[in-house]
C-alpha positions as CSV (number, residue, x, y, z in Angstrom):
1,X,-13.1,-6.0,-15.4
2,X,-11.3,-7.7,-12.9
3,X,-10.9,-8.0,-8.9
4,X,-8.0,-5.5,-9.2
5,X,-10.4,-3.1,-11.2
6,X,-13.2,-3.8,-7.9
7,X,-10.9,-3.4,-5.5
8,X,-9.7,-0.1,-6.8
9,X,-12.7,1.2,-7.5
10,X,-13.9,0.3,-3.8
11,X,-11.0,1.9,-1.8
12,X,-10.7,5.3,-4.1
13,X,-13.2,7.0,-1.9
14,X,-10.8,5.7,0.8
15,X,-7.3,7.7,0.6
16,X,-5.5,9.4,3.2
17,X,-7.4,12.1,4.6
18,X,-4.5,14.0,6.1
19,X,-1.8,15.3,3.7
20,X,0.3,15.4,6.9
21,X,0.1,11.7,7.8
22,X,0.3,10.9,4.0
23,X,3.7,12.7,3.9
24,X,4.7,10.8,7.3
25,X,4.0,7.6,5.6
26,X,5.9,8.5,2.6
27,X,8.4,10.0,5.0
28,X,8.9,6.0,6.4
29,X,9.4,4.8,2.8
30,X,12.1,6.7,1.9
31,X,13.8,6.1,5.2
32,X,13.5,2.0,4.7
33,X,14.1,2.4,1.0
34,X,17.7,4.3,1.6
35,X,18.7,2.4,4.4
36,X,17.9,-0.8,2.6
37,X,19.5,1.0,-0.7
38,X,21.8,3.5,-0.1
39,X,20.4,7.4,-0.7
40,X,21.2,7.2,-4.7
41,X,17.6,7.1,-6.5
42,X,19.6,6.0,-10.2
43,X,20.6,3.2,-8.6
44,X,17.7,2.5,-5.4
45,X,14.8,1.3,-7.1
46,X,12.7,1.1,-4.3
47,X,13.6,4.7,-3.6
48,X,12.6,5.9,-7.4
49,X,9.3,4.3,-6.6
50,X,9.0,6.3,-3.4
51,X,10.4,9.5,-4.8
52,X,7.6,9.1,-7.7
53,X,4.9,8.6,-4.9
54,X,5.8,11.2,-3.0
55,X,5.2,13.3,-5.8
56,X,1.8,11.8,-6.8
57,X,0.9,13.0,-3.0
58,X,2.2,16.2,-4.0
59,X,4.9,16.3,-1.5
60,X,6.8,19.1,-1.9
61,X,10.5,18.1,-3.5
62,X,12.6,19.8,-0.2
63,X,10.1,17.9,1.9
64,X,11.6,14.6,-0.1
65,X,15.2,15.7,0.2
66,X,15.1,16.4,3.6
67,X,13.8,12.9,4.1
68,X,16.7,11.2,2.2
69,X,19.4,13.2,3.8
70,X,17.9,12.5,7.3
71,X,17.9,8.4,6.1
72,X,21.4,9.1,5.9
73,X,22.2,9.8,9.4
74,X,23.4,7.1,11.3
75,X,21.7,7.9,14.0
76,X,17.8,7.5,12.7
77,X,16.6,5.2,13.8
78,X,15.3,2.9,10.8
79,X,11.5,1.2,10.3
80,X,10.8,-2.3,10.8
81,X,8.1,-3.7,8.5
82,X,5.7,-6.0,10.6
83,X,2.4,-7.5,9.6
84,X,-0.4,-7.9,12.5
85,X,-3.6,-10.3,11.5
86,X,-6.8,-10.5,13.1
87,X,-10.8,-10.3,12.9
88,X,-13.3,-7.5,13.3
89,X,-16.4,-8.6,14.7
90,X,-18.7,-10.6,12.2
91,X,-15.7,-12.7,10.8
92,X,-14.1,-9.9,9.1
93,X,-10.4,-10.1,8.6
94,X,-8.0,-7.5,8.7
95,X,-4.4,-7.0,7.5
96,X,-2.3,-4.2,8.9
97,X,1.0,-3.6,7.6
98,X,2.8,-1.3,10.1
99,X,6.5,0.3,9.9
100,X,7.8,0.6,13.5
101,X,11.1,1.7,15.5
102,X,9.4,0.3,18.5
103,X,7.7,-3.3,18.1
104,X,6.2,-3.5,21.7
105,X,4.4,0.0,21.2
106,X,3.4,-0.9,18.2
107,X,1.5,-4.5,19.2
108,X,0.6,-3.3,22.7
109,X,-1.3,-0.6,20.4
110,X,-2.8,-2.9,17.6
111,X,-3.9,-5.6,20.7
112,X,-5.2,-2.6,22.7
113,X,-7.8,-1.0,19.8
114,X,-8.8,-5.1,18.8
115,X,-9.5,-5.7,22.0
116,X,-11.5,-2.4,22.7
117,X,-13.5,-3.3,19.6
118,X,-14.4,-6.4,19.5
119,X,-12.1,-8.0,18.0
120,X,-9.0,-10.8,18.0
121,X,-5.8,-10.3,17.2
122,X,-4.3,-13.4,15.1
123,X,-1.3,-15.1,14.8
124,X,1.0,-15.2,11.7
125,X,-0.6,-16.6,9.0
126,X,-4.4,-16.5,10.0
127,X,-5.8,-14.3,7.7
128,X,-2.6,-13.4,5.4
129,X,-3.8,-16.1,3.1
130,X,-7.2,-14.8,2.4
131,X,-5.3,-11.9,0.5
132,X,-3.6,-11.9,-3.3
133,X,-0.6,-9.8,-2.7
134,X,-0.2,-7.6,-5.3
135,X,2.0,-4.5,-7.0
136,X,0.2,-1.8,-9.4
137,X,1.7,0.7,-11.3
138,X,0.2,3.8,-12.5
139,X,1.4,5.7,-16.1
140,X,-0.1,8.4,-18.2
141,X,-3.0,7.4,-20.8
142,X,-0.7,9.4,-23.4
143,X,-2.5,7.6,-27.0
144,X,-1.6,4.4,-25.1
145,X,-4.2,1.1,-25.4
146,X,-4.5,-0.2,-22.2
147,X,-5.5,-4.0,-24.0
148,X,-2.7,-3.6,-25.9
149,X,-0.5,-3.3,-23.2
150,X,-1.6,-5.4,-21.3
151,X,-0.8,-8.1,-23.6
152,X,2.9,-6.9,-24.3
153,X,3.2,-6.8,-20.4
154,X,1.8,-10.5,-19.6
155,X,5.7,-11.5,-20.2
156,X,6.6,-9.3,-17.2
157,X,3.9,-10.9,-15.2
158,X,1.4,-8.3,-15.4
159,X,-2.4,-10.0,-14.8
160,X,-4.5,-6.9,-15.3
161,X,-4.4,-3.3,-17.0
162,X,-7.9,-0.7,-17.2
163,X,-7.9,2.7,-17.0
164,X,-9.3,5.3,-14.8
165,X,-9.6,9.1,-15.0
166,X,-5.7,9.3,-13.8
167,X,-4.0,6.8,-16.0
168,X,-3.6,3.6,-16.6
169,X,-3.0,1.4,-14.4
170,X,-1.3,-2.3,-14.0
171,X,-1.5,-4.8,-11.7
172,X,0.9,-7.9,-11.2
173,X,1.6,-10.1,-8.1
174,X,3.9,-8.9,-5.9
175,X,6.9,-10.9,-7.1
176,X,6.6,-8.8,-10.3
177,X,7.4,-5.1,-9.1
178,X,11.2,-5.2,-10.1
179,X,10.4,-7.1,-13.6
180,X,7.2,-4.3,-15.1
181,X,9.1,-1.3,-13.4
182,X,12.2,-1.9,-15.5
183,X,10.6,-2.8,-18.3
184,X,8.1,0.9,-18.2
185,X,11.1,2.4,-17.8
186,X,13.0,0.7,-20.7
187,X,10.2,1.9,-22.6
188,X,10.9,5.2,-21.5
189,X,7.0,5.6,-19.9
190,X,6.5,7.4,-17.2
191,X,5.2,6.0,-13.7
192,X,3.4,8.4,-11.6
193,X,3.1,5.7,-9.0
194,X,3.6,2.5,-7.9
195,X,3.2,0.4,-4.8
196,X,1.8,-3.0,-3.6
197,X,-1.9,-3.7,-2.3
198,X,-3.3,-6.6,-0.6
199,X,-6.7,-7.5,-2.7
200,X,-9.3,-10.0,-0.5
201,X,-9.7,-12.8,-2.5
202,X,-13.3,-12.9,-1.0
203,X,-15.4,-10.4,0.8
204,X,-18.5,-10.5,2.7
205,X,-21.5,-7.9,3.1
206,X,-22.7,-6.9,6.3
207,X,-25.8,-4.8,7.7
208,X,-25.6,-1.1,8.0
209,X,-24.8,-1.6,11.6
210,X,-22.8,-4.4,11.3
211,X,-20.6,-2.3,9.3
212,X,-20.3,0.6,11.7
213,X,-19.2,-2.2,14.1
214,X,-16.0,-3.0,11.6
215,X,-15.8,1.1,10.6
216,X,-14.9,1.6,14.8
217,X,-12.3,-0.7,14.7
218,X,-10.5,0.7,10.9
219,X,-10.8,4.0,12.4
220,X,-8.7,2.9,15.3
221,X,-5.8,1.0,13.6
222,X,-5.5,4.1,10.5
223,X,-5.0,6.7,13.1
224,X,-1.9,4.7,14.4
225,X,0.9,6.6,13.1
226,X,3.2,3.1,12.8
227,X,-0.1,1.9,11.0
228,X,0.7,2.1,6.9
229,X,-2.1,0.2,5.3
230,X,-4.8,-1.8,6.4
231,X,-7.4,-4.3,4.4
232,X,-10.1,-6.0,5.3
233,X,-12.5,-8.6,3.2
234,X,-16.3,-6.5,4.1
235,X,-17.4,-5.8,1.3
236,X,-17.5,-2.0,0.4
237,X,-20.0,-0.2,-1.9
């Protein structure tokens, strides 16, 4: 298997806790994906992606239409996607990919919980490059051979496909998304999810305590509600 497959495998145990922030994180999506898009999911395909998430979280469908009409609304306020880079103490670096309505807040808050642990807070660029981005798709086993496909998706720009207990899943660089997600859907296959990850192109194992160190400081920047996602390159069991 490949560094998708690790990856995955590494962060599973690592999901949302909280339904409730998952659903305000998915609650962000839609907003950015309609006001990027307009509110139609036929023809928004970055808001057919979120709509399927949303129900991969189990997000309750009135929950999801409540979210698009609201995107609607002239008056909310819409998300700004912004990237922060910096290290964890003993070299680790961190990604964070925020969606904000207020920029300050949001780096007075991501300098505040670096600097309380120990950390530096990077400039553009400083770590971003240590990191494949990536998009994945997820779809139904349903009889299908994940080798196979994998080879009829190379075309679309698809580097690696494995299964798991939930599916299959397929992973491309980032540039791909719009490429494999109209071609699974050509093919009439259903995606139960899709989205993009940030996979560390190397990682680097730390003590037992040198890991709580690093654990302080993730616990701080995922409890940030403008905090999306976060990845790091210590290596996780």
């Amino acid at each position: 298997m490949g560094r998708a497959f690790e990856f995955r495998k590494g962060r599973k145990m690592k999901r949302w806790a909280a339904m409730a922030k998952a659903f305000t994180r998915i609650g962000k999506d839609i907003v950015m994906a309609v006001k990027e898009g307009g509110p139609n999911p036929e023809a928004n395909a970055r808001l057919r992606a979120v709509i399927q998430n949303a129900k991969a979280a189990n997000m309750p469908k009135e929950n999801v239409e409540r979210a698009i009409k609201k995107a609607t609304d002239k008056d909310t306020a819409n998300y700004k996607e912004v990237l922060f880079e910096g290290y964890a103490p003993h070299g680790i670096a961190i990604l964070i990919e925020t969606a904000t309505d207020n920029n300050n807040r949001t780096v007075a808050n991501i300098r505040s919980y670096f600097n309380k642990c120990n950390g530096t807070l990077g400039t553009q660029g400083s770590v971003e490059f240590m990191f494949d981005h990536t998009c994945n798709f997820r779809i139904p086993k349903g009889g299908i051979d994940a080798e196979e496909l994998e080879l009829e998706l190379i075309d679309f720009g698809a580097e690696e496909v494995f299964e798991d207990e939930d599916g299959i899943l397929i992973y491309a660089p980032f540039e791909s998304f719009g490429a494999i997600q109209k071609e699974l859907e050509n093919r009439k296959l259903e995606i139960l999810s899709s989205g993009f990850e940030r996979i560390p192109q190397v990682t680097k194992a730390l003590t037992e305590a040198q890991v709580a160190d690093v654990e302080k400081l993730l616990e701080k920047i995922e409890e940030d509600d403008d905090v999306q996602n976060v990845y790091h390159t210590m290596e996780e069991s």
